[in-house]
C-alpha positions in Angstrom: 0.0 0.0 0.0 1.4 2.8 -1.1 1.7 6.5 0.9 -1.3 7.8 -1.3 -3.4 4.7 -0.2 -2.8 5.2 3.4 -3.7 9.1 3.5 -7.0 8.5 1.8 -7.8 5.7 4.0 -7.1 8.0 6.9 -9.3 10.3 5.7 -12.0 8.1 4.8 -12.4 7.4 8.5 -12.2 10.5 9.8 -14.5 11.7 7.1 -17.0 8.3 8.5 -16.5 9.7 12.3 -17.2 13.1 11.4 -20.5 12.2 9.4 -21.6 9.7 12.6 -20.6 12.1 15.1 -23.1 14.7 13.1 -25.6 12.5 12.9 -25.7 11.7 16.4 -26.0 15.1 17.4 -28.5 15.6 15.2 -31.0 12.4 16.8 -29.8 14.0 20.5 -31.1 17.4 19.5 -34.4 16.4 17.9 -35.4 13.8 21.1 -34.3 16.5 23.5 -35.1 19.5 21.9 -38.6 19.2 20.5 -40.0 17.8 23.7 -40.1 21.0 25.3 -39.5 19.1 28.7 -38.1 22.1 30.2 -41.1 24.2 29.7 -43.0 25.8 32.9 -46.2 24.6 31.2 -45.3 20.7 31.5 -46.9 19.3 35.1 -50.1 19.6 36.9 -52.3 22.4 37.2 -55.4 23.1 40.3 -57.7 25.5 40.0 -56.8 28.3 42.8 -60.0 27.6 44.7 -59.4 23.7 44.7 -55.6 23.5 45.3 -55.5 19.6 45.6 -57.3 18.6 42.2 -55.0 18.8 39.0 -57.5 19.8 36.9 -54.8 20.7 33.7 -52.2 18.4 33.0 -49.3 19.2 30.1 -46.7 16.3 29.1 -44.0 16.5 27.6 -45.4 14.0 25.0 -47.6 16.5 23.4 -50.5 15.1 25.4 -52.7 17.0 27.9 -56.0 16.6 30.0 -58.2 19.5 30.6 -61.2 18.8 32.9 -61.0 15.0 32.9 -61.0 15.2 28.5 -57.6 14.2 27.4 -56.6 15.9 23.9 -53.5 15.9 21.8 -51.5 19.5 23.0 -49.4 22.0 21.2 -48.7 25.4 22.2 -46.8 28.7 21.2 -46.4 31.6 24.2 -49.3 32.7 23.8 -51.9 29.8 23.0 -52.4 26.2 23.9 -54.3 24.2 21.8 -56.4 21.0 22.6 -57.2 18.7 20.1 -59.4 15.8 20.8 -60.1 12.7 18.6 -64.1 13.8 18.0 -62.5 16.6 16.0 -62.7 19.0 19.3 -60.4 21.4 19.1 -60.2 24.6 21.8 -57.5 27.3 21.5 -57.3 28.6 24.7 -55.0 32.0 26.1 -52.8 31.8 28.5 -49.8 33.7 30.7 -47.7 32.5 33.2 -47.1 34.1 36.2 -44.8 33.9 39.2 -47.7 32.6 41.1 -48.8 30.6 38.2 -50.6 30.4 34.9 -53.8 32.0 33.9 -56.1 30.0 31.5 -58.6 31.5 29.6 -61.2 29.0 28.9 -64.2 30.4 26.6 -68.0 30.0 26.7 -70.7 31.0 24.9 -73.9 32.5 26.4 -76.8 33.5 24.5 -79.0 36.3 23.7 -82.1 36.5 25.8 -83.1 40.0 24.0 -85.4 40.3 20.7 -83.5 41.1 17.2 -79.4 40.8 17.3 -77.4 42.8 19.8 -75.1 45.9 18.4 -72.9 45.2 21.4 -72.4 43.7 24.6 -75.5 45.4 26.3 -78.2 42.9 27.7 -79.1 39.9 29.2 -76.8 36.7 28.2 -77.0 33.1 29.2 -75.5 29.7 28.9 -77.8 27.4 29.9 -75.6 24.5 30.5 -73.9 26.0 33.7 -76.4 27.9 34.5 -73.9 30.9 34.1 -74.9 34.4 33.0 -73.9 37.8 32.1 -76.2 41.4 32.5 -74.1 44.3 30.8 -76.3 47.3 31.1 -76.1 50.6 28.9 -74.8 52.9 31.9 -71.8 50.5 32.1 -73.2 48.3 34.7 -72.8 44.5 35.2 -74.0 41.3 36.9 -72.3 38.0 36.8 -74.2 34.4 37.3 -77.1 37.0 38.9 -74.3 37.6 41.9 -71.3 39.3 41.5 -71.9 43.1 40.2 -70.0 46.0 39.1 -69.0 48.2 36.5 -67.4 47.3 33.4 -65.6 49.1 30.4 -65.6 48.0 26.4 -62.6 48.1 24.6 -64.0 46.8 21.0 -60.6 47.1 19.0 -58.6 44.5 21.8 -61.9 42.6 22.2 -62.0 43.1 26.0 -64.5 44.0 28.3 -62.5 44.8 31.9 -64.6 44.1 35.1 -64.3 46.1 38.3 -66.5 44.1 40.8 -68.2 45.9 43.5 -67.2 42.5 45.0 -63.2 42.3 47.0 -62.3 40.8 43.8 -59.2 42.1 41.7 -60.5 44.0 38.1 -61.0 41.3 35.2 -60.2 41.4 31.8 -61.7 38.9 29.6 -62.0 38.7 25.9 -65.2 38.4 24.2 -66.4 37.5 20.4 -70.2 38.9 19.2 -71.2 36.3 16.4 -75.3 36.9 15.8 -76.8 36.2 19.1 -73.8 34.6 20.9 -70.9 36.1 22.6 -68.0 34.0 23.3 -66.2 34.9 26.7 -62.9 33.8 27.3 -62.9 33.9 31.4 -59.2 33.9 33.3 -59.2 31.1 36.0 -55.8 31.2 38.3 -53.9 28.1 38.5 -51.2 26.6 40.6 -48.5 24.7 39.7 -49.0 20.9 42.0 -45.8 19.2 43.4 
């Protein structure tokens, strides 16, 4: 073998290791990388007022339960999205905080009024929880027939802030008119479990 023969074969190997090495790096980067196990998001979640009950759960796997409904989970930093297998999918706002996260989860309540609502003003309701919304003219509200205050409109953001006559903190939450729904995107307070 001549000197020729010996330098290519040298390089031929280190060429092999080099290309190996890459690849390797390569696999490590896409398992570790895309799972997104170091988020803040991945674990379980209680409602505030139930501190003991995960009610949210994020995996690293891409999978989450909402609720008690499991769904397939992707998220950006501003929106998680659920998708079930029935074709279910929810898009739901969030923000992390140093106490925790803040899930917007949306419902739709219905028009109790004749015609279609201009606005927010008058009576909503969704009948399933039994929830509802009053929004009066002079800027007044009342929540499930409760909780009352005064709210303000902000039509270009899409959110109506509430400031309840209640020792509750001010409430911003996003709305959507469509006909005789409106779609409210509520903030419930989370904590992180474990």
């Amino acid at each position: 073998m001549g000197k020729f023969e010996a330098k290519h074969r040298m390089y031929m190997r280190v060429k092999k290791s080099l290309v190996l090495l890459l690849t390797f790096s390569i696999m490590v980067a896409v398992f570790t990388g895309c799972s997104k196990s170091d988020s803040p998001l991945i674990g379980e979640w209680a409602y505030l007022h139930d501190k003991e009950t995960a009610a949210f759960t994020v995996t690293s796997k891409g999978k989450a339960v909402l609720d008690g409904t499991e769904y397939d989970c992707k998220y950006d930093d501003s929106f998680i999205t659920l998708s079930a297998s029935d074709s279910n999918t929810k898009k739901l706002r969030y923000i992390l905080t140093d106490e925790g996260l803040i899930l917007y989860k949306s419902t739709d309540y219905t028009y109790s009024g004749d015609g279609t609502p201009a606005d927010v003003v008058g009576h909503w309701e969704d009948t399933k929880d039994s929830w509802s919304y009053d929004f009066t003219s002079e800027g007044a509200f009342v929540e499930d027939g409760f909780f009352s205050g005064k709210y303000t409109v902000n039509t270009s953001e899409g959110t109506i802030v509430l400031d309840y006559n209640e020792d509750f903190d001010d409430t911003t939450i996003y709305y959507t008119l469509s006909g005789n729904t409106i779609t409210i995107e509520y903030p419930w307070k989370m904590v992180k479990l474990h």
